[in-house]
C-alpha positions in Angstrom: 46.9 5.2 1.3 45.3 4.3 4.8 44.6 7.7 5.3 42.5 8.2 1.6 40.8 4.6 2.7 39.5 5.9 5.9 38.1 9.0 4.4 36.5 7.1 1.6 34.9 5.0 4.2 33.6 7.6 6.0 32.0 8.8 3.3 30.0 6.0 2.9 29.2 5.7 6.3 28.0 9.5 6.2 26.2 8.8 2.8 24.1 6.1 4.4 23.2 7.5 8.0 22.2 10.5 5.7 19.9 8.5 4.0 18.1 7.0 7.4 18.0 10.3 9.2 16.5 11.8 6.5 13.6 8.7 7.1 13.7 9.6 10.7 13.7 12.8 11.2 12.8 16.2 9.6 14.9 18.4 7.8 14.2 21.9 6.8 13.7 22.9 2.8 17.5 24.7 2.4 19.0 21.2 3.9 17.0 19.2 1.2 17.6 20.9 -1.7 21.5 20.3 -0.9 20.4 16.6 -0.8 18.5 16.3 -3.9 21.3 18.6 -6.1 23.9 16.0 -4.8 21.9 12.7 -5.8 21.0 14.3 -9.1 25.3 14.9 -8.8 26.4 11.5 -8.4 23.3 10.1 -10.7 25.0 12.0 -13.6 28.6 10.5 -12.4 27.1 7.2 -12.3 25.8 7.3 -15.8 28.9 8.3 -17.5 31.4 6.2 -15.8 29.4 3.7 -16.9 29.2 4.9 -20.1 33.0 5.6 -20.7 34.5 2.3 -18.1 36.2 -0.1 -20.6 35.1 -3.2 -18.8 32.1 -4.1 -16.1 34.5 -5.3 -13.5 35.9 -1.5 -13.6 32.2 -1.5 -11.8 31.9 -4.5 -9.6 30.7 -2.9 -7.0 27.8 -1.4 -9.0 25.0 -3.5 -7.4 26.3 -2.2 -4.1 26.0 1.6 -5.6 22.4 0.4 -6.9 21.3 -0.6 -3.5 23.0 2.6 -1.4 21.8 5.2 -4.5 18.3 3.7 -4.3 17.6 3.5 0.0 19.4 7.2 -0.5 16.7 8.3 -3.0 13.6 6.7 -1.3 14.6 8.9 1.7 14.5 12.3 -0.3 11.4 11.0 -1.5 10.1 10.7 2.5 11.3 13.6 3.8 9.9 15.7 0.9 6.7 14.3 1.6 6.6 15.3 4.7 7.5 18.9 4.0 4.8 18.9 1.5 2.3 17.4 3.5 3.4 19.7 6.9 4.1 23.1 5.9 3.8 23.1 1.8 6.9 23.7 1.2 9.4 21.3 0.3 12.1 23.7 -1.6 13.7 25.6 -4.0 14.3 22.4 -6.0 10.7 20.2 -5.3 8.7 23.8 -6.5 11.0 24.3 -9.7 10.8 20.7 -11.6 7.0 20.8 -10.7 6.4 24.6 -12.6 9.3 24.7 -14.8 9.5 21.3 -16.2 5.6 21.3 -16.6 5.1 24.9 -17.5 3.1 26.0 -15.0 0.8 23.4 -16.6 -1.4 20.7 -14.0 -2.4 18.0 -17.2 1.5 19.0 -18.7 3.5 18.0 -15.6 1.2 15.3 -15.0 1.5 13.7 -18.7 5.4 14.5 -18.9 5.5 12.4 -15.0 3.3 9.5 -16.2 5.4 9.6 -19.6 8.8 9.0 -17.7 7.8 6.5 -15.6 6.5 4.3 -18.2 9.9 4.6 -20.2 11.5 3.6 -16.9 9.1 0.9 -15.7 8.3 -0.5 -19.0 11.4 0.0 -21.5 14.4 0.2 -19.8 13.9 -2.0 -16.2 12.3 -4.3 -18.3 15.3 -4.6 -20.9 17.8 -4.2 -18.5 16.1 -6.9 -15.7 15.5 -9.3 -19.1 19.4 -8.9 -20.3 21.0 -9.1 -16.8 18.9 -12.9 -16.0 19.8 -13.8 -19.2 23.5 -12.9 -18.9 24.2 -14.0 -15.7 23.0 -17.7 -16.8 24.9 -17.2 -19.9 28.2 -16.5 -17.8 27.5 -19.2 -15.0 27.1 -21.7 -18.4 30.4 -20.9 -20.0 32.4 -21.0 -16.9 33.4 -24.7 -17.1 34.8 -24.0 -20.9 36.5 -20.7 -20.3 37.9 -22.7 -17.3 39.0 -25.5 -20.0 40.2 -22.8 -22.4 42.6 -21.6 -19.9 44.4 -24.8 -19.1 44.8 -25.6 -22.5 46.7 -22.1 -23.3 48.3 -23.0 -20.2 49.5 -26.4 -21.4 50.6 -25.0 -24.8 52.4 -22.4 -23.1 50.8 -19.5 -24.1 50.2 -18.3 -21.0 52.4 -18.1 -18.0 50.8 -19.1 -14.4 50.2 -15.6 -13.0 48.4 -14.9 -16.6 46.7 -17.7 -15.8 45.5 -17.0 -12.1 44.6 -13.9 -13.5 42.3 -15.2 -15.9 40.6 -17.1 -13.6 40.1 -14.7 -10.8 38.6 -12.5 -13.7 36.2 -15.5 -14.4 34.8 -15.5 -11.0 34.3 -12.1 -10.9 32.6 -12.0 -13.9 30.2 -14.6 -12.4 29.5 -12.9 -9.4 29.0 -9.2 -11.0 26.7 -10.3 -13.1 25.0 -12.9 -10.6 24.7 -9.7 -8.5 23.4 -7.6 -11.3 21.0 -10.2 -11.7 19.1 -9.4 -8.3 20.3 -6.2 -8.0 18.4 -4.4 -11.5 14.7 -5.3 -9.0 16.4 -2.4 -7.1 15.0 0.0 -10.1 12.3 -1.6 -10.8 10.8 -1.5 -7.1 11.9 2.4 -6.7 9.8 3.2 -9.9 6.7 1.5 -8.0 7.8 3.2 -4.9 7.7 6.5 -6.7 4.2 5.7 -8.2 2.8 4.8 -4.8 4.5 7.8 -3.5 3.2 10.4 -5.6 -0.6 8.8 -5.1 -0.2 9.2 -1.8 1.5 12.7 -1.8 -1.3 14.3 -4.2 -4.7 12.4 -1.7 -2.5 13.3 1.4 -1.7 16.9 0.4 -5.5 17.7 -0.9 -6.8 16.4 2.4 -4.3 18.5 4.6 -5.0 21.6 3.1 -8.9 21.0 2.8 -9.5 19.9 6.0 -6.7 21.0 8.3 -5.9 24.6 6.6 -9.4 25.0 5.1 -8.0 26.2 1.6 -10.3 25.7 -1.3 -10.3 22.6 -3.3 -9.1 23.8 -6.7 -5.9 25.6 -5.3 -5.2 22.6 -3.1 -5.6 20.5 -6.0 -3.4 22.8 -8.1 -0.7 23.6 -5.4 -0.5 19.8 -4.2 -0.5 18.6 -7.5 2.3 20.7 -9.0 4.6 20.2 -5.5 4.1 16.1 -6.0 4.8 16.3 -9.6 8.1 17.9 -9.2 8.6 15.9 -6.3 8.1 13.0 -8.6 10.2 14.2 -11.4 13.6 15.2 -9.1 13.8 11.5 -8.0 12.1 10.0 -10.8 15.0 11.8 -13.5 17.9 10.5 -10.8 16.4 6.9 -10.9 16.0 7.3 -15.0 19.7 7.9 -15.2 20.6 4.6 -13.0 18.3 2.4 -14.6 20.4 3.4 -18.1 23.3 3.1 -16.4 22.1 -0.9 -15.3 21.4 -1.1 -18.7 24.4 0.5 -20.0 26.1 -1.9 -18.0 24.7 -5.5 -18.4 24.7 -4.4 -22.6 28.1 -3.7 -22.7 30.4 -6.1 -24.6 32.9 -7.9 -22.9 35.7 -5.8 -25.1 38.1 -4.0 -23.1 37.4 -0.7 -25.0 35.7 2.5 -24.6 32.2 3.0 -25.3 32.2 6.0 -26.9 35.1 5.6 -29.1 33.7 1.5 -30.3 30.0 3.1 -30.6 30.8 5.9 -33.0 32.6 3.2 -34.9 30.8 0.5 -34.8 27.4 3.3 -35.9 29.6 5.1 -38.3 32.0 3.1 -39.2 30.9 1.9 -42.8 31.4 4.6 -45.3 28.5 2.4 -47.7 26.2 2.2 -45.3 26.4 6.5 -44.5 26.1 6.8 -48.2 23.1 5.2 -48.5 21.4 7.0 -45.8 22.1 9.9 -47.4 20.7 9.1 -50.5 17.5 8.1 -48.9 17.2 10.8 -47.3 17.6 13.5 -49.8 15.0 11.7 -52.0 12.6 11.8 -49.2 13.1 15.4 -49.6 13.2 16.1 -52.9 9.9 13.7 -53.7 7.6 14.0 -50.7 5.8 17.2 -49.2 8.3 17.1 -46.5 10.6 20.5 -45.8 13.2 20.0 -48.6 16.0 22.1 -46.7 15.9 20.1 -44.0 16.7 16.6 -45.4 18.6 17.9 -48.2 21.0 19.0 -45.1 20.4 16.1 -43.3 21.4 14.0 -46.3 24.6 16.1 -46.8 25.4 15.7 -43.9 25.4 11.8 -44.1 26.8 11.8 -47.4 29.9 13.7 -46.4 30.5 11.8 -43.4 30.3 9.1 -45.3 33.3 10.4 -47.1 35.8 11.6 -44.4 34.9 8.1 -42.7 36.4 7.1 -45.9 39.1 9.0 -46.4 39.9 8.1 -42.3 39.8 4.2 -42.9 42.6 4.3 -46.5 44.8 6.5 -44.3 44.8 4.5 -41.5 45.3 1.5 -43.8 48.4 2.8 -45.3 49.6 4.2 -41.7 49.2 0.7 -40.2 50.7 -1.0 -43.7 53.5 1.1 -43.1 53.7 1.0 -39.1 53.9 -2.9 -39.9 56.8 -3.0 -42.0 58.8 -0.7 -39.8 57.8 -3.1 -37.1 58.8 -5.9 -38.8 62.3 -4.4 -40.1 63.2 -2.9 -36.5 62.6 -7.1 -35.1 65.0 -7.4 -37.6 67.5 -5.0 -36.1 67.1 -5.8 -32.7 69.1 -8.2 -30.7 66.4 -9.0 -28.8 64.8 -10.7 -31.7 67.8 -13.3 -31.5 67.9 -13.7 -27.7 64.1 -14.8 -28.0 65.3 -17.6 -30.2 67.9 -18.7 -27.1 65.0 -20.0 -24.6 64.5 -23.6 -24.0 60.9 -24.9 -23.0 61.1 -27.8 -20.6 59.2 -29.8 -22.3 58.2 -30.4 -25.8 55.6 -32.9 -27.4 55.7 -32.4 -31.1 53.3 -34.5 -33.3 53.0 -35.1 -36.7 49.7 -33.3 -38.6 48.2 -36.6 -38.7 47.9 -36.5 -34.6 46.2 -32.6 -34.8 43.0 -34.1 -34.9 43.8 -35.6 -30.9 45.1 -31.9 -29.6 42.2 -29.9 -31.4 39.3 -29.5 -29.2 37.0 -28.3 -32.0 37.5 -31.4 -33.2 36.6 -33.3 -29.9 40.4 -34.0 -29.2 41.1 -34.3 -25.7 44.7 -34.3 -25.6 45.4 -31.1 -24.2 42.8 -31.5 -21.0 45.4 -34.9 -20.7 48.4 -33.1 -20.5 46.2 -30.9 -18.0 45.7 -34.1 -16.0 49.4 -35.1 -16.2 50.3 -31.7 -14.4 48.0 -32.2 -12.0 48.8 -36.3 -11.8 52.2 -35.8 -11.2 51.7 -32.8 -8.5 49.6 -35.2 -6.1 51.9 -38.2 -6.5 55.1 -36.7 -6.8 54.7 -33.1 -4.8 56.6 -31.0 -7.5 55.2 -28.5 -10.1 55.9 -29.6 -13.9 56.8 -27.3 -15.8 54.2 -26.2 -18.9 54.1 -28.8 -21.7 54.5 -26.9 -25.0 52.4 -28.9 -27.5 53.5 -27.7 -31.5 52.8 -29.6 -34.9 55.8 -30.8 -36.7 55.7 -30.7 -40.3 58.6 -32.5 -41.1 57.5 -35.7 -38.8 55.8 -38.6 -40.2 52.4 -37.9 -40.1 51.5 -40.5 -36.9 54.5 -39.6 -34.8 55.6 -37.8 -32.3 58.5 -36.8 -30.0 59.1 -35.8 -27.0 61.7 -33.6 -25.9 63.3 -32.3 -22.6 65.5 -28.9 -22.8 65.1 -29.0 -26.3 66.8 -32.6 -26.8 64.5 -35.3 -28.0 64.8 -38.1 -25.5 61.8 -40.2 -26.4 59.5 -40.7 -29.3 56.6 -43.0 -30.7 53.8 -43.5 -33.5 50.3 -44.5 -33.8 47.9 -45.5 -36.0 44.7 -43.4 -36.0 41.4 -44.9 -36.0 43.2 -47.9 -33.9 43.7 -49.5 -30.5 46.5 -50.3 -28.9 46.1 -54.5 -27.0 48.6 -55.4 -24.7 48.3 -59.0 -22.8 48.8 -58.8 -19.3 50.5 -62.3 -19.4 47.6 -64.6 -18.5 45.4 -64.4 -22.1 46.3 -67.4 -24.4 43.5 -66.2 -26.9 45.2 -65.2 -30.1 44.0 -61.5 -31.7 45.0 -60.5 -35.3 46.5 -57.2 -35.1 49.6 -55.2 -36.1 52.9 -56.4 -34.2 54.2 -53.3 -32.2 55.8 -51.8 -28.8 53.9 -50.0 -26.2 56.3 -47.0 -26.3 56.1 -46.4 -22.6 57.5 -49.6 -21.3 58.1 -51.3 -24.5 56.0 -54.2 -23.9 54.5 -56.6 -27.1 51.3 -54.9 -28.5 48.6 -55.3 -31.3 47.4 -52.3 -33.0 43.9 -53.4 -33.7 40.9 -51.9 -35.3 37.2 -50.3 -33.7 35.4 -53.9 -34.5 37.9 -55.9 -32.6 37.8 -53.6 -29.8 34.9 -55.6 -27.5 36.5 -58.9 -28.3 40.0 -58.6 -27.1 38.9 -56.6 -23.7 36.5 -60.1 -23.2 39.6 -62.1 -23.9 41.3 -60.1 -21.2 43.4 -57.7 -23.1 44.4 -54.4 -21.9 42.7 -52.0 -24.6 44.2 -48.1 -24.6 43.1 -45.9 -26.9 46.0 -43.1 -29.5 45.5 -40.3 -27.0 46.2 -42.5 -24.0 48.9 -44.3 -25.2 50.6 -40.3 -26.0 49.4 -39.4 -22.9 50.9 -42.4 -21.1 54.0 -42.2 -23.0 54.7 -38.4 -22.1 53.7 -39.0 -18.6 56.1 -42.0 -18.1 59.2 -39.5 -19.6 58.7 -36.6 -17.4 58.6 -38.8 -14.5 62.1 -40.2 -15.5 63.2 -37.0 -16.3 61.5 -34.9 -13.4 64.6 -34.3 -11.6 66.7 -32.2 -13.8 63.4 -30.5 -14.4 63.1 -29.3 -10.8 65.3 -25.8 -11.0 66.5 -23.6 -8.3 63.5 -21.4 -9.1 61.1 -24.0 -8.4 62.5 -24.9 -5.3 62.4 -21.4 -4.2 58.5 -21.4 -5.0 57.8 -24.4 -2.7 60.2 -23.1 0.5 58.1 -19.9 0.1 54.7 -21.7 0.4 56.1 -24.1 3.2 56.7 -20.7 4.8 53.8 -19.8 4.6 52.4 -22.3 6.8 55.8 -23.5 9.0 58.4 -20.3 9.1 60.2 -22.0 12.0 61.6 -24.9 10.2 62.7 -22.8 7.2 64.5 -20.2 8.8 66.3 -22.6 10.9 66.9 -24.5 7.6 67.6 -22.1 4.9 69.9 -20.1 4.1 72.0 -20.9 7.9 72.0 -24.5 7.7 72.1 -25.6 3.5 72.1 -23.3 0.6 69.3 -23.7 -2.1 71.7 -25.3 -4.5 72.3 -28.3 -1.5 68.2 -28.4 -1.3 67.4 -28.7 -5.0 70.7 -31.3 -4.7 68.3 -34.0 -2.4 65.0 -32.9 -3.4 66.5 -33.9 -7.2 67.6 -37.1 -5.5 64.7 -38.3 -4.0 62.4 -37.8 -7.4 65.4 -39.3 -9.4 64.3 -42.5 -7.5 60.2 -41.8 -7.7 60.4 -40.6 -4.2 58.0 -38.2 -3.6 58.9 -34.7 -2.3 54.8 -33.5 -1.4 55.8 -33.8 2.6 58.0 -30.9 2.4 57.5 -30.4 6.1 59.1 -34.0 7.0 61.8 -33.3 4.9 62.7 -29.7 5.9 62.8 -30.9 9.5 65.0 -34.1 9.1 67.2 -31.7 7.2 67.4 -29.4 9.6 67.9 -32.3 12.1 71.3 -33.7 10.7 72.1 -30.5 8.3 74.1 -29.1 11.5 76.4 -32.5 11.4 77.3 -32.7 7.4 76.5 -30.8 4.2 77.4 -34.2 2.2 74.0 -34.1 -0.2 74.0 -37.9 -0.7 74.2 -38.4 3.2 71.3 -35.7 3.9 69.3 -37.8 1.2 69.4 -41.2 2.8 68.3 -39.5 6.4 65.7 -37.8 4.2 64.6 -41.2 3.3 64.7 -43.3 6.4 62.4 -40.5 7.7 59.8 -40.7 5.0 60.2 -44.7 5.5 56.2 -44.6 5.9 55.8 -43.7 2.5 58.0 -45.6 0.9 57.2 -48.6 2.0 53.7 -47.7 1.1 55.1 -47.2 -2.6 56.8 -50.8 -3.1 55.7 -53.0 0.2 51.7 -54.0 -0.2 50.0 -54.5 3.0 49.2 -58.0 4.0 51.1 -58.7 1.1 54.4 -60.8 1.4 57.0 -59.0 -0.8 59.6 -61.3 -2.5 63.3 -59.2 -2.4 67.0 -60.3 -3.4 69.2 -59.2 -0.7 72.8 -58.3 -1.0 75.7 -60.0 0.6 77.4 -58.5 3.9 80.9 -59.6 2.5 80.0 -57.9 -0.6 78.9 -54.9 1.0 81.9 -54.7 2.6 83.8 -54.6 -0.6 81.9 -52.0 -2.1 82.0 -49.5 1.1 85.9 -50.3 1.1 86.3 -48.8 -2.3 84.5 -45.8 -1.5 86.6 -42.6 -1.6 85.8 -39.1 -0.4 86.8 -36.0 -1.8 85.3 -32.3 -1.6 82.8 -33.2 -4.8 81.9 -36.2 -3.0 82.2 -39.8 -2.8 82.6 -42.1 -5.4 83.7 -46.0 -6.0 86.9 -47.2 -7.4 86.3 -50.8 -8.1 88.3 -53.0 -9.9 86.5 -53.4 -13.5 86.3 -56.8 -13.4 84.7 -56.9 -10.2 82.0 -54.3 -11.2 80.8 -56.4 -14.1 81.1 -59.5 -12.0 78.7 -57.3 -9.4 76.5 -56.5 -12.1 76.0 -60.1 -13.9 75.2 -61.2 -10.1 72.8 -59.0 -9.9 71.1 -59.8 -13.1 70.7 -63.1 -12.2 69.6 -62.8 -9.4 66.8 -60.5 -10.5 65.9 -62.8 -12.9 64.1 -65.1 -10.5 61.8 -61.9 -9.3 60.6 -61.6 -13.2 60.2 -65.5 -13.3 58.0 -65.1 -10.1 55.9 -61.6 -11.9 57.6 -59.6 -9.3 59.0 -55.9 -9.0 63.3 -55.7 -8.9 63.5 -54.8 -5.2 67.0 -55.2 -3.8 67.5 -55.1 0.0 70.3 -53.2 1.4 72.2 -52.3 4.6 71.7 -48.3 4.5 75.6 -47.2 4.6 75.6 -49.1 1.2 72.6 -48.2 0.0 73.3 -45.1 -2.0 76.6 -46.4 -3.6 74.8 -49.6 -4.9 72.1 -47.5 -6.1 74.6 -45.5 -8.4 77.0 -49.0 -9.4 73.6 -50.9 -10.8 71.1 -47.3 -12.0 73.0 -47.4 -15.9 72.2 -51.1 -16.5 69.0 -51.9 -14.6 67.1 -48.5 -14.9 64.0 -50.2 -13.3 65.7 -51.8 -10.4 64.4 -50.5 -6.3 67.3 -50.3 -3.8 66.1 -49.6 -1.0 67.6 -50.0 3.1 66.6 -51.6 5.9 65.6 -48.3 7.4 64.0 -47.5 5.2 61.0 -50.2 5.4 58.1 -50.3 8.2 58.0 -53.2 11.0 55.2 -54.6 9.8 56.3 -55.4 6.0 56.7 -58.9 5.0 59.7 -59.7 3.4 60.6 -63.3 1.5 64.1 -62.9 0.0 64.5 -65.0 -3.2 68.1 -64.1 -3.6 71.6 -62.9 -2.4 73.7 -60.7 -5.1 77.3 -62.4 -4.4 80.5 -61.7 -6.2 
């Protein structure tokens, strides 16, 4: 493949210092006929592969080819005018266009040169340099909502994230092709001035040479020159023709990934009515004007009978494809496959009843999907893990306002709203009254008024937190997957973020993983720390703490409370305020004590045998005492000693779900701590 690369490049390289000798220095007649056969060569090959590529970016380089083909052609067009103007004789090829194509005739070749370069210069530059602005504004327009379009059958999951990337990159490209085009199609349209100028100059220059320095008469000079510029003119000016419809070949095509030829002849001949009436006309054109009668009877026949076979094609490939349909529907069927499709899971579901469609349906300016697009990202920043796609679906048999939400399939969460409403929640300091529906924010199941559009302005100038339906889903779904964010984080997953922290730090890795811990150990923490809101976006301290102590013990709870004394900086960022004093409930040494004495390891791990009656007496303590931080408006923040830490953590997480345990180590030296309580039992 390196090999086939360097010749290719050399090619190019060749092609191009061809072009600038060829400016520089004289060539003989033989040598540029060779030239000109191979541009009128690759001006042929550039016109059909544009014709017959299925999409432009099969051609992105083509305003590089419009700019190398052009300098290429300018310098035939130089070094011919030298030979013409030196010896008079520029070649085989120069002296054939300008007596064959013209017939041997001066005003011919002259009328048939002036005719081609006004179709050049005036039809198809003009039309191609008109479509190609025009398109490349169109293109640079639509970006943002292609760019929307994508994420949304991302979020639905009907694409995966390599489909996605894909799309994009494709975007891009699109952009800059056509960007290019846009500058690149003045190429043309200066070589069809250059050629003009050129053959001025060629046809004075020429006449005035062989007058003056070879003392020929006037009227042979004016013949010979004439006829040698003319086909000078024509073998570039026929090369350029065929790129400048190529450009427009190009910036007209559609954006179908199809071949031209094959979707032209169809898209021309593919309406049997339409060939039938041109047929018709035709032949009665014939039949009732003085003009030849054989002739458009034919042509009309012709029509007519295409007409029919285009017929006849389209009902036999309806009853092929009727047919090819139901054998494709009984082999599903058949096939196992078609059952083992039915076996996958998605992650994460939010199904809504088909009063909600409105919110997820762009067309209808709902925004719910570029939400869920901002819960992805949302949750990437703060939490440093990928979530997986949200698969968004209509549910028939729902009421029409609600909606579930649903992780591996099981529906853990679910809510309703009332379109055309707000949702107003009191923060705890408004004492104005609103008249509303009683309700539950579903999120955190706080007291709420659904309220209509008019009250809207009053309660947010009482004070009253005012969210609108698609917020309070969005909300809602972003407050479960946080919850549920660890068992979401698969051995798959984790494999994706050690290979990008490879990318950048392939010391700490390898001496990590696999010697040190297996994956299953790493998803182990990493699931730890995010079943606490910890976040996992500093890999880096976290692979190298692990490394640190993953020499000493393999105990997974262990590794995770080193893992969290080192990423102390962030926590207490999370729960400790700066210049903030932060009221805490500590726990009591003598209790601690207790609970590390019932601690008992085995080779699954550790785990508490407490007396029953002392674990509820452990957990009433502990509810009482939190009860002061909620009288003072504060967060449940217990204080611990770090050996206890983890085992306190796992006694109180099934009856105080929102409650923060966190260690001493675990805090920064300059946190302010007031402790309103001691948990004693």
């Amino acid at each position: 493949m390196n090999g086939r690369l360097r010749g290719a490049d050399l090619g190019v390289v060749a092609y191009i210092l061809a072009a600038f000798i060829m400016l520089i220095v004289p060539i003989p007649s033989g040598l540029l006929d060779v030239f000109l056969a191979i541009n009128i060569s690759i001006a042929f090959l550039i016109l059909f592969v544009s014709m017959f590529s299925k999409e432009v970016l099969e051609m992105s380089y083509f305003p590089t080819i419009l700019l190398f083909t052009t300098i290429f052609r300018i310098a035939l067009n130089v070094s011919s005018t030298k030979l013409i103007l030196s010896t008079g004789d520029p070649g085989n090829v120069v002296t054939t266009f300008g007596s064959f194509v013209g017939g041997g005739n001066l005003v011919i070749g002259v009328i048939i040169f002036l005719i081609l370069l006004i179709i050049q210069f005036l039809v198809i530059n003009k039309g191609s340099e008109r479509v190609a602005e025009v398109t490349a504004r169109f293109t640079l327009d639509a970006m943002p909502g292609k760019q929307m379009a994508i994420d949304a059958d991302l979020n639905t999951g009907a694409i995966t994230d390599a489909q996605a990337k894909e799309r994009r990159d494709k975007i891009q490209q699109e952009a800059s092709f056509f960007g290019s085009m846009d500058g690149a199609v003045k190429y043309v349209k200066g070589d069809a001035v250059a050629g003009l100028i050129i053959t001025i100059i060629n046809i004075a220059g020429g006449i005035i040479m062989a007058v003056v320095m070879r003392g020929e008469a006037i009227n042979d000079a004016l013949s010979k020159y004439t006829i040698l510029t003319i086909g000078d003119g024509l073998v570039s000016q026929i090369p350029s023709l065929l790129i400048s419809l190529s450009t427009g070949i190009l910036v007209t095509k559609g954006s179908g990934s199809a071949d031209f030829g094959n979707v032209l002849v169809k898209q021309l001949f593919g309406i049997p009515k339409a060939l039938y009436i041109v047929g018709a006309v035709v032949g009665v054109l014939g039949i009732i004007t003085p003009l030849n009668a054989i002739i458009f009877l034919a042509v009309g026949m012709i029509f007519i009978l295409a007409g029919r076979t285009m017929q006849s094609t389209i009902e036999t490939a309806g009853i092929e494809t009727e047919a090819e349909t139901e054998e494709q529907e009984a082999q599903e069927m058949r096939q196992p496959e078609n059952v083992n499709s039915l076996l996958s899971v998605d992650p994460i579901e939010l199904e809504f009843g088909y009063g909600i469609i409105p919110l997820a349906n762009a067309s209808q300016g709902g925004d719910l999907l570029d939400r869920v697009v901002m819960i992805r990202r949302q949750i990437a920043l703060e939490l440093g893990t990928i979530v997986p796609i949200i698969r968004l679906r209509d549910n028939i048999q729902l009421n029409p306002n609600q909606y579930i939400i649903k992780i591996k399939g099981i529906q853990v969460s679910e809510g309703e709203i009332l379109f055309d409403h707000y949702l107003a929640m009191n923060p705890g300091y408004v004492e104005e009254e609103i008249t509303g529906i009683d309700t539950y924010e579903p999120s955190f199941h706080l007291p709420a008024k659904w309220i209509t559009e008019s009250q809207r302005e009053r309660a947010e100038s009482y004070g009253y937190t005012v969210v609108d339906p698609p917020s309070i889903i969005a909300t809602h779904l972003t407050e479960v997957v946080r919850q549920h964010l660890a068992e979401l984080l698969t051995r798959q997953d984790v494999q994706g973020l050690i290979t990008n922290l490879k990318e950048t730090n392939p010391s700490v890795v390898d001496e990590l993983y696999p010697k040190l811990l297996s994956l299953g150990e790493i998803q182990k923490i990493l699931q730890n720390l995010l079943k606490e809101g910890i976040s996992i976006r500093d890999l880096l301290t976290i692979f190298e703490t692990l490394a640190d102590y993953g020499a000493t013990t393999r105990d997974t709870d262990i590794l995770t409370e080193y893992v969290r004394q080192a990423l102390k900086r962030s926590i207490s960022g999370k729960y400790f305020p700066q210049n903030e004093t932060t009221s805490v409930v500590t726990l009591d040494p003598k209790l601690e004590q207790e609970i590390m004495g019932s601690v008992k390891q085995t080779e699954q791990g550790a785990y508490l045998t407490l007396d029953p009656e002392k674990t509820k007496a452990i957990i009433t303590a502990t509810g009482k005492e939190l009860e002061k931080l909620e009288k003072l408006g504060k967060s449940q923040i217990i204080i611990t000693s770090p050996i206890v830490r983890m085992y306190f953590k796992r006694l109180t997480e099934d009856y105080y779900k929102d409650l923060v345990v966190v260690s001493y180590n675990e805090i920064e030296s300059n946190v302010e701590l007031q402790s309103v309580g001691m948990v004693t039992a």
